[in-house]
VOPAGU-2260 file (C-alpha; in pm, 1 decimal, decimal comma):
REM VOPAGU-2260
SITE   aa  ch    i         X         Y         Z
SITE  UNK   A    0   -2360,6   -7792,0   -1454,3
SITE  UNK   A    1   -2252,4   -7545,4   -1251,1
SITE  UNK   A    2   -2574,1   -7343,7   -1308,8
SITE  UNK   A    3   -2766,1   -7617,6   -1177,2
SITE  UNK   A    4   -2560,6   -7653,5    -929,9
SITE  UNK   A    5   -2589,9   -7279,7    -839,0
SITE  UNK   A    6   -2978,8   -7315,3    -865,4
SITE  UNK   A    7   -2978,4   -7637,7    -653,0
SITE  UNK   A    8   -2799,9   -7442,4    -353,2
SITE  UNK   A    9   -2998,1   -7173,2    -340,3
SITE  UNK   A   10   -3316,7   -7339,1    -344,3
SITE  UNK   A   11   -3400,0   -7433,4      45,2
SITE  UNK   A   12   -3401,9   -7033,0      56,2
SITE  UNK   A   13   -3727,4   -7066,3    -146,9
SITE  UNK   A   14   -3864,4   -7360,2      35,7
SITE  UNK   A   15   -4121,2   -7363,1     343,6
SITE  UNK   A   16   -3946,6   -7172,9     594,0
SITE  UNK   A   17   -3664,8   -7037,0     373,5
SITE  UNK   A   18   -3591,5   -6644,3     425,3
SITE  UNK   A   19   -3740,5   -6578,9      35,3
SITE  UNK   A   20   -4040,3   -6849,9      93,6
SITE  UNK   A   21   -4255,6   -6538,4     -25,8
SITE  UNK   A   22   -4084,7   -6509,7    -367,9
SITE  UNK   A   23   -4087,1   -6924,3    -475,6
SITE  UNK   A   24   -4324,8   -6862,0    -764,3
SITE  UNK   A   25   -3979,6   -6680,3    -934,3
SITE  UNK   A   26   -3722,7   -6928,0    -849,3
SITE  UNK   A   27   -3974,2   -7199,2    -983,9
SITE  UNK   A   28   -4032,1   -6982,9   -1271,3
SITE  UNK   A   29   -3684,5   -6942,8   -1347,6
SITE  UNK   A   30   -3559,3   -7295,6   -1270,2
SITE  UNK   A   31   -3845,0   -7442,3   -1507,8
SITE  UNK   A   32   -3770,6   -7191,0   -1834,4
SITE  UNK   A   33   -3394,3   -7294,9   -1806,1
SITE  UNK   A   34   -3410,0   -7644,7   -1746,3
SITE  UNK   A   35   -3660,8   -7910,7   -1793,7
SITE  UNK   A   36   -3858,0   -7991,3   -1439,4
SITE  UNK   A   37   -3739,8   -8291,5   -1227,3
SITE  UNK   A   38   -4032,1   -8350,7   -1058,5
SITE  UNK   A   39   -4170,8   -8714,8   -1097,5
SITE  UNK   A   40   -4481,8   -8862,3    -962,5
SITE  UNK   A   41   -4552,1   -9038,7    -698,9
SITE  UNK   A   42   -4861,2   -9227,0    -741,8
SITE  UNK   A   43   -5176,8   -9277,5    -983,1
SITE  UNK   A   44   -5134,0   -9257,9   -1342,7
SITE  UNK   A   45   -4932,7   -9022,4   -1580,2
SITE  UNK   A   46   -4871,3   -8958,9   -1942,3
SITE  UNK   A   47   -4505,1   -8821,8   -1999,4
SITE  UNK   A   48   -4397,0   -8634,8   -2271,7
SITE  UNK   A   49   -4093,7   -8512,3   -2432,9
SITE  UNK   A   50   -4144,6   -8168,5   -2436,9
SITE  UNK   A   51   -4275,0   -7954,9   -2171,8
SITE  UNK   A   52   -4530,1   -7651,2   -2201,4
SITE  UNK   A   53   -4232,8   -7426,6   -2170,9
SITE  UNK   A   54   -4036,0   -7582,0   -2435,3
SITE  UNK   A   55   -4334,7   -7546,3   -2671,4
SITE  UNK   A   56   -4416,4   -7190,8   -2603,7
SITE  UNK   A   57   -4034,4   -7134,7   -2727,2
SITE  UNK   A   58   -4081,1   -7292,4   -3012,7
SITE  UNK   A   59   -4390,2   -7074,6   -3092,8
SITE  UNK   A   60   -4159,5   -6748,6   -2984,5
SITE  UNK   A   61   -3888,8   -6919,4   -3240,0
SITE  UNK   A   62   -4088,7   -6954,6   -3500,7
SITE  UNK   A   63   -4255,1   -6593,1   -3448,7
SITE  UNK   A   64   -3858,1   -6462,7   -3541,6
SITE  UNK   A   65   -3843,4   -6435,4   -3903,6
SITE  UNK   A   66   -4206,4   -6221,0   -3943,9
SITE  UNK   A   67   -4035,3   -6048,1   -3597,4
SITE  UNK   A   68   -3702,2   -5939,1   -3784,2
SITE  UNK   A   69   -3858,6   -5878,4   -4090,7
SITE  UNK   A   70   -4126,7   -5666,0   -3954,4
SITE  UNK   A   71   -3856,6   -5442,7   -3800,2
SITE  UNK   A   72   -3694,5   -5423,9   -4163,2
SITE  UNK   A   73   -3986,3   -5344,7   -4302,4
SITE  UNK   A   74   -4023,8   -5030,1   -4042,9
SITE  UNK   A   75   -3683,5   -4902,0   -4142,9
SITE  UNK   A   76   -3830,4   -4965,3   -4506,2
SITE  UNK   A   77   -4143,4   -4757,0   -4496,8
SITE  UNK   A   78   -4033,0   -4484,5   -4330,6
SITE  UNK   A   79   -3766,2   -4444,2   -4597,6
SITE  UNK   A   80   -3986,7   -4482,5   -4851,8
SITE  UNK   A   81   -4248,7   -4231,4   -4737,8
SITE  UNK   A   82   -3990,1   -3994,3   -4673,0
SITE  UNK   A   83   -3804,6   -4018,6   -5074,1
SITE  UNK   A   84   -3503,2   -4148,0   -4945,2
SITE  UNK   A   85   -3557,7   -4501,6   -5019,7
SITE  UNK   A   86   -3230,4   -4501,3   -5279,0
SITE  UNK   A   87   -3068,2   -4333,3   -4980,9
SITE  UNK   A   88   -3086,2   -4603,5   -4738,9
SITE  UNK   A   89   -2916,4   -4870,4   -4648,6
SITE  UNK   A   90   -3038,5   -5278,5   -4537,9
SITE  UNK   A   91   -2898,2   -5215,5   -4210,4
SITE  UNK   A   92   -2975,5   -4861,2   -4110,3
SITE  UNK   A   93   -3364,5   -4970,6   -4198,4
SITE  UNK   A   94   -3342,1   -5270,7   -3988,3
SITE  UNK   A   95   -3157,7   -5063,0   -3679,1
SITE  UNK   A   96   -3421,5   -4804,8   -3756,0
SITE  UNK   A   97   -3692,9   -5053,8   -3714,9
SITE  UNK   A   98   -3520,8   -5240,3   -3420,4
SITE  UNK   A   99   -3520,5   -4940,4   -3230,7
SITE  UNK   A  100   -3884,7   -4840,3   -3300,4
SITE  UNK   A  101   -4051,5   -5192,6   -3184,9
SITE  UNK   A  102   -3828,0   -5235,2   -2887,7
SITE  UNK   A  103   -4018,7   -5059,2   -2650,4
SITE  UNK   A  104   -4347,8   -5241,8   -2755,7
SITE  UNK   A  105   -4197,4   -5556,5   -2664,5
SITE  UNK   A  106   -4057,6   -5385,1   -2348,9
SITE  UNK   A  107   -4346,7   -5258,1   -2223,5
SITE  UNK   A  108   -4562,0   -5603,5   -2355,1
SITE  UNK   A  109   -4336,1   -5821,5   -2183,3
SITE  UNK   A  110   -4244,2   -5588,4   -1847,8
SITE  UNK   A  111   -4677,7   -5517,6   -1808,3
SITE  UNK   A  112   -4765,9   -5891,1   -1870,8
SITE  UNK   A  113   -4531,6   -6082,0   -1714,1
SITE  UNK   A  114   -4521,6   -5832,1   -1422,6
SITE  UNK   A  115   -4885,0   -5902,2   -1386,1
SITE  UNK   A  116   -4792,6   -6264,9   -1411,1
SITE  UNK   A  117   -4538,3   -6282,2   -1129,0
SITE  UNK   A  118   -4784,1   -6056,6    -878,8
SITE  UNK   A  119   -5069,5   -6300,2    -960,4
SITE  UNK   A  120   -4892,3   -6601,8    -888,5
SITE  UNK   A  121   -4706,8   -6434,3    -559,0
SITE  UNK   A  122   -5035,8   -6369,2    -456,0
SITE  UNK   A  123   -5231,0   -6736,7    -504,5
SITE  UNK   A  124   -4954,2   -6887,2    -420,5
SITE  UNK   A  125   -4872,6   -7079,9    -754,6
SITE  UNK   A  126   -4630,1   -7125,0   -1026,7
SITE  UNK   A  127   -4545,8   -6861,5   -1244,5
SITE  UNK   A  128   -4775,3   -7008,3   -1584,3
SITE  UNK   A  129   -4526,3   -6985,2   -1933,8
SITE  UNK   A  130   -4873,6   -6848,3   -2126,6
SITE  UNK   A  131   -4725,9   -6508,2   -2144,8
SITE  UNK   A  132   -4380,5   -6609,9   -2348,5
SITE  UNK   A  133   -4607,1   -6639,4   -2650,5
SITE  UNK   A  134   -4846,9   -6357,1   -2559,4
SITE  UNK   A  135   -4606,2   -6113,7   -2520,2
SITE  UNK   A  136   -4474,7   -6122,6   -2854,6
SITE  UNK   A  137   -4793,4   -6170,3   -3050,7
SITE  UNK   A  138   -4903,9   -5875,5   -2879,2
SITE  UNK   A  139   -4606,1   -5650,0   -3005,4
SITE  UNK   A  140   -4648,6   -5783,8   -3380,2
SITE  UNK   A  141   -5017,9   -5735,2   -3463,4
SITE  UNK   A  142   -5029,3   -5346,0   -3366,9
SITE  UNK   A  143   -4912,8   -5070,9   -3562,5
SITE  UNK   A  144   -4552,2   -4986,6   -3458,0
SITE  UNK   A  145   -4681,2   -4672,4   -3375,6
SITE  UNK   A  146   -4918,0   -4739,8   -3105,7
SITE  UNK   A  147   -4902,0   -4510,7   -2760,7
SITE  UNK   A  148   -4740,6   -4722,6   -2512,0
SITE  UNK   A  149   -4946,2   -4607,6   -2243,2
SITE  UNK   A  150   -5274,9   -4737,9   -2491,7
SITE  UNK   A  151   -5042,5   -5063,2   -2523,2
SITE  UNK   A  152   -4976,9   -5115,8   -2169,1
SITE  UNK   A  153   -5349,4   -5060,6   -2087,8
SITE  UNK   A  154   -5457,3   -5312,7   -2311,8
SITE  UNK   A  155   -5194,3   -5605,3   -2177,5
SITE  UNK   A  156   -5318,3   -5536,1   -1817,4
SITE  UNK   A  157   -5702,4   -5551,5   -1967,4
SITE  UNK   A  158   -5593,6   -5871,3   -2166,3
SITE  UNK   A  159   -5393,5   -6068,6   -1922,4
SITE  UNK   A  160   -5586,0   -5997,0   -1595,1
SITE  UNK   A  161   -5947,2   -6057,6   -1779,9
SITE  UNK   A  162   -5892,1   -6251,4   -2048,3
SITE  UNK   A  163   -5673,5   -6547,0   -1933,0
SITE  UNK   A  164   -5621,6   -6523,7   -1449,9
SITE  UNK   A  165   -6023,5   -6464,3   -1465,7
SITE  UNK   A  166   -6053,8   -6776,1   -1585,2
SITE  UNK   A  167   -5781,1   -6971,7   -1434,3
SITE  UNK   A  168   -5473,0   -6899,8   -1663,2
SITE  UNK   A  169   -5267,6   -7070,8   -1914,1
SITE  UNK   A  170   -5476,3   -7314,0   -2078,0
SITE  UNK   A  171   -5802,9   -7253,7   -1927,8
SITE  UNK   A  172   -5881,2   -6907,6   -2113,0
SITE  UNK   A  173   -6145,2   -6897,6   -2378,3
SITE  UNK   A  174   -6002,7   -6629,2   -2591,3
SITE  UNK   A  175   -5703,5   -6587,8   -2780,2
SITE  UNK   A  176   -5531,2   -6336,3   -2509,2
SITE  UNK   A  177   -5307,4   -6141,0   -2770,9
SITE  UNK   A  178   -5645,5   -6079,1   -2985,6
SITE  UNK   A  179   -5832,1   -5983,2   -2690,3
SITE  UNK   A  180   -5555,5   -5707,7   -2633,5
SITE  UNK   A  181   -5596,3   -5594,3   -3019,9
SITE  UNK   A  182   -5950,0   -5581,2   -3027,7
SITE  UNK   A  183   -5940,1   -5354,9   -2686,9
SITE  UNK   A  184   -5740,0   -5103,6   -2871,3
SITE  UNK   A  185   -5933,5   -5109,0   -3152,8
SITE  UNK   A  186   -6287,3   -5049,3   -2980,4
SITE  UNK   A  187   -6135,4   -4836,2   -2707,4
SITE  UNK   A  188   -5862,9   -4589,3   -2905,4
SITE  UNK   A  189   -6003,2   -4660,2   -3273,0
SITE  UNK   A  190   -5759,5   -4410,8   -3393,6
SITE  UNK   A  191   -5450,8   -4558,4   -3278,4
SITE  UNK   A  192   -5548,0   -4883,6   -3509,1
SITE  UNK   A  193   -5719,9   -4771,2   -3760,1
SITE  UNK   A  194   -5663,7   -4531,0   -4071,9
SITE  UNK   A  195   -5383,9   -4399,4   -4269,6
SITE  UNK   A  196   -5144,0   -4231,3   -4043,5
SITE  UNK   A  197   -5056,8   -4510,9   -3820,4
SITE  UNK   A  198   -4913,2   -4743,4   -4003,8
SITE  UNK   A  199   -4561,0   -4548,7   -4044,5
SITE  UNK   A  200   -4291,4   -4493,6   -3801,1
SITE  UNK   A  201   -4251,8   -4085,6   -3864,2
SITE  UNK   A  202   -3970,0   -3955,5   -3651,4
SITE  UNK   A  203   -3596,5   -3982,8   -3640,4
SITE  UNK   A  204   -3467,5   -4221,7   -3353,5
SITE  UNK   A  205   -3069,8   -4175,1   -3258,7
SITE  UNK   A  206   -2984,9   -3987,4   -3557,2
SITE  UNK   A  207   -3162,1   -4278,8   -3771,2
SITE  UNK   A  208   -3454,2   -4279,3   -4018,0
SITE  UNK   A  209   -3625,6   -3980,9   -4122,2
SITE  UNK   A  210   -3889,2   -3735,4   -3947,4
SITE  UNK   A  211   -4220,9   -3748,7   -4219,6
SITE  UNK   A  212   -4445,2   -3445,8   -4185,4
SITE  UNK   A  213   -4778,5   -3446,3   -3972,1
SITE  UNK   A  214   -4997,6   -3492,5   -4264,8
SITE  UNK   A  215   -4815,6   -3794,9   -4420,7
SITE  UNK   A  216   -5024,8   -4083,3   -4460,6
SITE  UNK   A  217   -5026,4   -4397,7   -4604,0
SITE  UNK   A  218   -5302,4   -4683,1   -4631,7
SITE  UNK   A  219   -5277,1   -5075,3   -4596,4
SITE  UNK   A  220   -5392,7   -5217,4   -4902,6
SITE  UNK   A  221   -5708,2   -5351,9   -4744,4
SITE  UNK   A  222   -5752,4   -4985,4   -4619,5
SITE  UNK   A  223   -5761,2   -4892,3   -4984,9
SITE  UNK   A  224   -6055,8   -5125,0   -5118,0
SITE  UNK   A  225   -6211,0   -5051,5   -4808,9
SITE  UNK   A  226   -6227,0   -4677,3   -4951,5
SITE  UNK   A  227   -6299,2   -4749,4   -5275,2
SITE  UNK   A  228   -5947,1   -4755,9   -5429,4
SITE  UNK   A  229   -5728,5   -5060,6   -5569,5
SITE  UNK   A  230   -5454,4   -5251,6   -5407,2
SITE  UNK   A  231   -5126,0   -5036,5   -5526,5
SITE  UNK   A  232   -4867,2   -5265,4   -5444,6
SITE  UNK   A  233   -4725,6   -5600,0   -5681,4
SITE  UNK   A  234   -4802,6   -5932,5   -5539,7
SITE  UNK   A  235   -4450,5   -5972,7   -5497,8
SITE  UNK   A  236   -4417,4   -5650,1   -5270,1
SITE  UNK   A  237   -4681,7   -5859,3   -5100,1
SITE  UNK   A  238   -4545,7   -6166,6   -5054,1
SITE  UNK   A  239   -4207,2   -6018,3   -4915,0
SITE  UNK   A  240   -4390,7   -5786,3   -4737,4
SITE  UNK   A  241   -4311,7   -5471,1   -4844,5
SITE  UNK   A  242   -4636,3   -5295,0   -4776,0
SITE  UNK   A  243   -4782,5   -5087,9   -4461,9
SITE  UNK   A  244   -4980,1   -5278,3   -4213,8
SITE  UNK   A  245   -4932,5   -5437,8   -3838,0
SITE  UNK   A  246   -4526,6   -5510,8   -3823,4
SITE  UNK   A  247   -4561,8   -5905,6   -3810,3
SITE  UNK   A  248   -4834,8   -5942,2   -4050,3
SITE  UNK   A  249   -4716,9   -5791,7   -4353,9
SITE  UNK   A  250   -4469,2   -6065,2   -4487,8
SITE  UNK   A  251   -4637,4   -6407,1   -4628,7
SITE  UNK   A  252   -4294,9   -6561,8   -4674,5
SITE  UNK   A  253   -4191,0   -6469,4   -4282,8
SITE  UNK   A  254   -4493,6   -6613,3   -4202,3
SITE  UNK   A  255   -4476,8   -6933,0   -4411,2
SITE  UNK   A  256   -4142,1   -7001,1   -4247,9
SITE  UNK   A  257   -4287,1   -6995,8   -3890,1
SITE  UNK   A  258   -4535,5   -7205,4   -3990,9
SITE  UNK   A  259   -4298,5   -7469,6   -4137,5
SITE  UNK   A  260   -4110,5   -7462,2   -3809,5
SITE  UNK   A  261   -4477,8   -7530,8   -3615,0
SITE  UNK   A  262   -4575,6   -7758,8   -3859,1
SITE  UNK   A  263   -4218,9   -7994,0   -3846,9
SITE  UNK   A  264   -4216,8   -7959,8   -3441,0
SITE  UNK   A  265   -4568,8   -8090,2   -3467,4
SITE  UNK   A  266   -4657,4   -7802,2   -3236,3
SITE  UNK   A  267   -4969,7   -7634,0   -3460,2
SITE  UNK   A  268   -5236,5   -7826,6   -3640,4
SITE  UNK   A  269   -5207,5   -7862,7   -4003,7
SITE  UNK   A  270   -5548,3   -7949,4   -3986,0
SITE  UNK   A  271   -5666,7   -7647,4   -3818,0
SITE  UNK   A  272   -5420,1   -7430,4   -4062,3
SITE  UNK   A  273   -5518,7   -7600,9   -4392,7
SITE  UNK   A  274   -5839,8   -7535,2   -4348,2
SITE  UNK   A  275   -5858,3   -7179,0   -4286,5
SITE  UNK   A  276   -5739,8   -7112,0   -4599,2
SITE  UNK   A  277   -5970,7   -7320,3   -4753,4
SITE  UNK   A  278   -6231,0   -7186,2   -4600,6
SITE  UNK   A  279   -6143,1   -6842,2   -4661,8
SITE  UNK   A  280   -6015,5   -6926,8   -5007,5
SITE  UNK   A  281   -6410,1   -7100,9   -5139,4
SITE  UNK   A  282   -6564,9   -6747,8   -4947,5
SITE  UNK   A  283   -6353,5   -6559,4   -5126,9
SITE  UNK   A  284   -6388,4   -6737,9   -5470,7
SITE  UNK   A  285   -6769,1   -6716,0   -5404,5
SITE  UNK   A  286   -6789,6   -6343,2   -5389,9
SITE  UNK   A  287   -6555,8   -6272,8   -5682,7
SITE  UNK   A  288   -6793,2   -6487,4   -5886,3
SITE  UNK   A  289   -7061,1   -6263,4   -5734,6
SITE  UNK   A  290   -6851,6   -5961,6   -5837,6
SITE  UNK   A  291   -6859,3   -5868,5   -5445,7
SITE  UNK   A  292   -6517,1   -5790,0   -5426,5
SITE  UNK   A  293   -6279,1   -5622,8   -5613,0
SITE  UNK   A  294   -6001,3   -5855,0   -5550,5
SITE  UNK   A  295   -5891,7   -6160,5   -5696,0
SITE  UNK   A  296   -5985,2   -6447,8   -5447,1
SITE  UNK   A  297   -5634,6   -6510,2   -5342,4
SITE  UNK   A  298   -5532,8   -6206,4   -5256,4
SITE  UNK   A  299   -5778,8   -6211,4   -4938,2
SITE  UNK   A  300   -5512,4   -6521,6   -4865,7
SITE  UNK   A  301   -5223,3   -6292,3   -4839,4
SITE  UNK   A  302   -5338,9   -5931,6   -4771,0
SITE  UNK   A  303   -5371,8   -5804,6   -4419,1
SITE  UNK   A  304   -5325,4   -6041,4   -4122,9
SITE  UNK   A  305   -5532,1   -6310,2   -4242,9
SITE  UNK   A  306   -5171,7   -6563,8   -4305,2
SITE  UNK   A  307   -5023,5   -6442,9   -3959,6
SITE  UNK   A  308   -5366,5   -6582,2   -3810,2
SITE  UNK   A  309   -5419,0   -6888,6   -3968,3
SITE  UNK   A  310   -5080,9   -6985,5   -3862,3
SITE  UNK   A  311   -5019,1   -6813,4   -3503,8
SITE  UNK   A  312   -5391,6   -6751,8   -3383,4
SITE  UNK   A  313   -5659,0   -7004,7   -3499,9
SITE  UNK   A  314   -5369,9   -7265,1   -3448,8
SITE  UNK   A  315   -5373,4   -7168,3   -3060,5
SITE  UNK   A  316   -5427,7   -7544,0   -2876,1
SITE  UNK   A  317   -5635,7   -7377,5   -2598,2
SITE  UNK   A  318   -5899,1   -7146,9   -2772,8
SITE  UNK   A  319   -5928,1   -7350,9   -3100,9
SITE  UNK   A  320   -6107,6   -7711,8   -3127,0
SITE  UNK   A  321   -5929,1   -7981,7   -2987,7
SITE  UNK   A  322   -6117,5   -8265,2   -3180,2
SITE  UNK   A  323   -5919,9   -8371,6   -3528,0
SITE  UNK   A  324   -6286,4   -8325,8   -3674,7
SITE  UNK   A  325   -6360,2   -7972,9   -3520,6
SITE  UNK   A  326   -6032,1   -7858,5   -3575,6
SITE  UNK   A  327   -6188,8   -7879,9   -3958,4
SITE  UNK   A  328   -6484,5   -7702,5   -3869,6
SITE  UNK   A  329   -6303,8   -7418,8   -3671,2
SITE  UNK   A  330   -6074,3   -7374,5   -3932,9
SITE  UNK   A  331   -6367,3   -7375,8   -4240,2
SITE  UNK   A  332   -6571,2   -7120,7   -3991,1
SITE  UNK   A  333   -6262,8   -6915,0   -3892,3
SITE  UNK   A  334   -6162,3   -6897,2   -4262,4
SITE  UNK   A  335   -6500,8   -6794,4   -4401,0
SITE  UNK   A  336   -6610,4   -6556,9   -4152,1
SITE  UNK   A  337   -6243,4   -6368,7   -4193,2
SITE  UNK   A  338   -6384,2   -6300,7   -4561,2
SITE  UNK   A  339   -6741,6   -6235,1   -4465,5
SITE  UNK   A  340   -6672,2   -5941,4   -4235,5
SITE  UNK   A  341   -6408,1   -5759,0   -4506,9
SITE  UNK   A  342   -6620,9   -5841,7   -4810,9
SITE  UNK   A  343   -6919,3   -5721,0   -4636,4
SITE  UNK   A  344   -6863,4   -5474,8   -4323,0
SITE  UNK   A  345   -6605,1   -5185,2   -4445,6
SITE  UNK   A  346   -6576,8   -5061,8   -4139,1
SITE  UNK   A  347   -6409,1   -5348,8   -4029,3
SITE  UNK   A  348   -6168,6   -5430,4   -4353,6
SITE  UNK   A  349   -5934,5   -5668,4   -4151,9
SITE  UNK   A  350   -6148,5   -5985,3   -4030,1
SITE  UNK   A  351   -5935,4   -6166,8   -3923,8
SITE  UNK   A  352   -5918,4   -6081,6   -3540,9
SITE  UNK   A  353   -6344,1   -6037,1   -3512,1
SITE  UNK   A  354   -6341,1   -6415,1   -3703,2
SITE  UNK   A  355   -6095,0   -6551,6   -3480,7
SITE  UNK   A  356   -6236,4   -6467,4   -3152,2
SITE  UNK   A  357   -6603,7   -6602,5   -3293,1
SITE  UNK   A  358   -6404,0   -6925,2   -3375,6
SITE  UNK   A  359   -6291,5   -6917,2   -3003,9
SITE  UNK   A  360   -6660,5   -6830,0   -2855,4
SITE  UNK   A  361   -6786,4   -7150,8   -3038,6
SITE  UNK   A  362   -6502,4   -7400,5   -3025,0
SITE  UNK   A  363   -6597,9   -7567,1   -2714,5
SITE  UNK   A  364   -6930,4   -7583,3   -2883,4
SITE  UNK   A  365   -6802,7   -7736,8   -3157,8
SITE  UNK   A  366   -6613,9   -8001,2   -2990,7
SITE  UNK   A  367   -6910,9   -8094,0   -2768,3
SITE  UNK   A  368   -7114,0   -8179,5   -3060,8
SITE  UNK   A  369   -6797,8   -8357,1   -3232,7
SITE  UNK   A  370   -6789,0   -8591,8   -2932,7
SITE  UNK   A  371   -7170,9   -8603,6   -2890,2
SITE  UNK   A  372   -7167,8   -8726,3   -3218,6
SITE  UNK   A  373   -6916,2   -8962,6   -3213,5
SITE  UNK   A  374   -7042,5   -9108,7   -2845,7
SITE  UNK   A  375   -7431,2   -9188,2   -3026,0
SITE  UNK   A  376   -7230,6   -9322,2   -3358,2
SITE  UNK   A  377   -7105,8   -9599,0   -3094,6
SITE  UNK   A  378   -7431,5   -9643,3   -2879,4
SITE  UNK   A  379   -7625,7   -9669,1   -3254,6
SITE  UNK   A  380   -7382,2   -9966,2   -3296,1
SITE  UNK   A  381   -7391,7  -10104,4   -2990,3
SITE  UNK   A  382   -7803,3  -10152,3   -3047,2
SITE  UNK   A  383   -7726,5  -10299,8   -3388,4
């Protein structure tokens, strides 16, 4: 109590005609991400909830943990193993390793976006919006871990000031605002996402890891069939997670956990989820009866980021369909079109970010029709 207390004393300094009036979008900020707003109102209608926006978007950031921690393993991991010292290192020097090599990512994500943040809501005069919590972790875990900053920072600012306060922030953007920051950095620096030397932290980093030489490389295993080559790693290796690739993605058993947590909160669709693998799953089955791809159907399931955004990204509750029958449609399209684009566009092996931001472009479309349909299903009725 005696934080509330604290926060309770301090606030007429915040109020109209306190000293630090200019700075109340941060002490409501703060006061609302540590404890649970006490505002109540005062007239017309209201629907109350047990959990606030704020709550939910730290359940998200919970359940983002275990492909978070074992995406920083997994650093410390390749880097070992690209160097030949793989038998030389140990579980915790790998994780340290990678620990130290995201941290500035998520620095730099979180100090750029929610910097923006506060100076945007200073300046309208509003509440600091809890978006960003999830953002700027996404944001960190679906770009190679050895991504410029400066590129990183560049694409948070592009993201968060024209992707999501353009259009009137949290919850009224259009576009998935982590995706939006991946797919600038992979139209505007193409070589700091794509190919086979940035997938592996390379130099030492306090006397841990080990420095690789300038000419290492070493290729997702969609990277490889989009070359021409064969997936070289067990589906085991792929279901831990053991491969190269963006440092959240990688791990279909991190992933599943997160989605169990979002799933038993009741915070993502399992509507929207389910169906993205199925849809994905019947395009994929379709071309490997067509001998289109040289994969095994299932695979497409749990190579690349397609897992990390059927669970974090298509599941978003402000870019995906809101309807419970176009959440089935958005996830069938999202699923599908994830396949289409690796199966037939090699330039673009991945999918899953181009499908995803389609899905967003149409889900309002979607929806409309969903209720359109619904609303002359009655009126047909009505007549009868």
């Amino acid at each position: 109590m005696s934080l509330r207390n604290y926060l309770d004393k301090i606030r007429p300094n915040f109020e109209k005609g306190g000293k630090l009036h200019a700075l109340k979008s941060v002490y409501d900020g703060m006061e609302t991400f540590l404890y649970v707003p006490r505002d109540t109102s005062k007239n017309g209608a209201s629907i109350h909830d047990a959990i606030d926006s704020k709550r939910i978007m730290s359940i998200v950031v919970i359940s983002l943990l275990p492909a978070m921690l074992f995406g920083m393993y997994n650093i410390g991991y390749q880097n070992a193993l690209s160097a030949g010292h793989i038998g030389d290192a140990t579980f915790w020097g790998m994780f340290v390793y990678g620990l130290l090599a995201l941290l500035p990512n998520i620095l730099v994500s979180y100090i750029v976006g929610l910097g923006i943040e506060f100076i945007w809501a200073q300046w309208k005069g509003e509440e600091i919006q809890e978006g960003y919590l999830v953002s700027g972790i996404l944001i960190p875990l679906i770009v190679p871990v050895t991504i410029p900053l400066w590129t990183l920072a560049l694409a948070i600012a592009f993201s968060v000031i024209f992707a999501k306060e353009i259009f009137g922030g949290t919850g009224m953007n259009i576009f998935n605002v982590a995706l939006i920051a991946r797919a600038f950095l992979f139209f505007a620096y193409p070589s700091k996402m794509t190919g086979d030397t940035i997938w592996v932290a390379d130099g030492s980093i306090f006397g841990l890891g080990y420095a690789l030489p300038d000419s290492h490389t070493m290729a997702t295993p969609l990277g490889e069939i989009a070359q021409g080559g064969h997936v070289n790693a067990s589906i085991s290796d792929i279901a831990i997670g053991l491969i190269p690739g963006s440092v959240g993605e990688t791990s279909v058993i991190a992933i599943a956990i997160g989605a169990v947590i979002l799933l038993w909160t009741n915070i993502a669709s399992w509507k929207t989820m389910l169906s993205v693998f199925v849809g994905g799953g019947a395009t994929a089955f379709l071309f490997q009866s067509l001998g289109s791809t040289p994969i095994p159907w299932f695979e497409h399931l749990i190579l690349g980021g397609f897992c990390f955004g059927a669970v974090f990204m298509a599941t978003d509750p402000v870019t995906s369909a809101r309807t419970e029958t176009g959440k089935w449609i958005f996830g069938l399209f999202v699923g599908a079109l994830a396949v289409i684009i690796r199966v037939m566009n090699p330039g673009y092996p991945e999918g899953m970010m181009l499908a995803i931001l389609f899905g967003n472009m149409f889900a309002p479309l979607i929806d409309y029709y969903v209720v359109q349909s619904n609303i002359n299903k009655r009126a047909k009725r009505v007549k009868e």
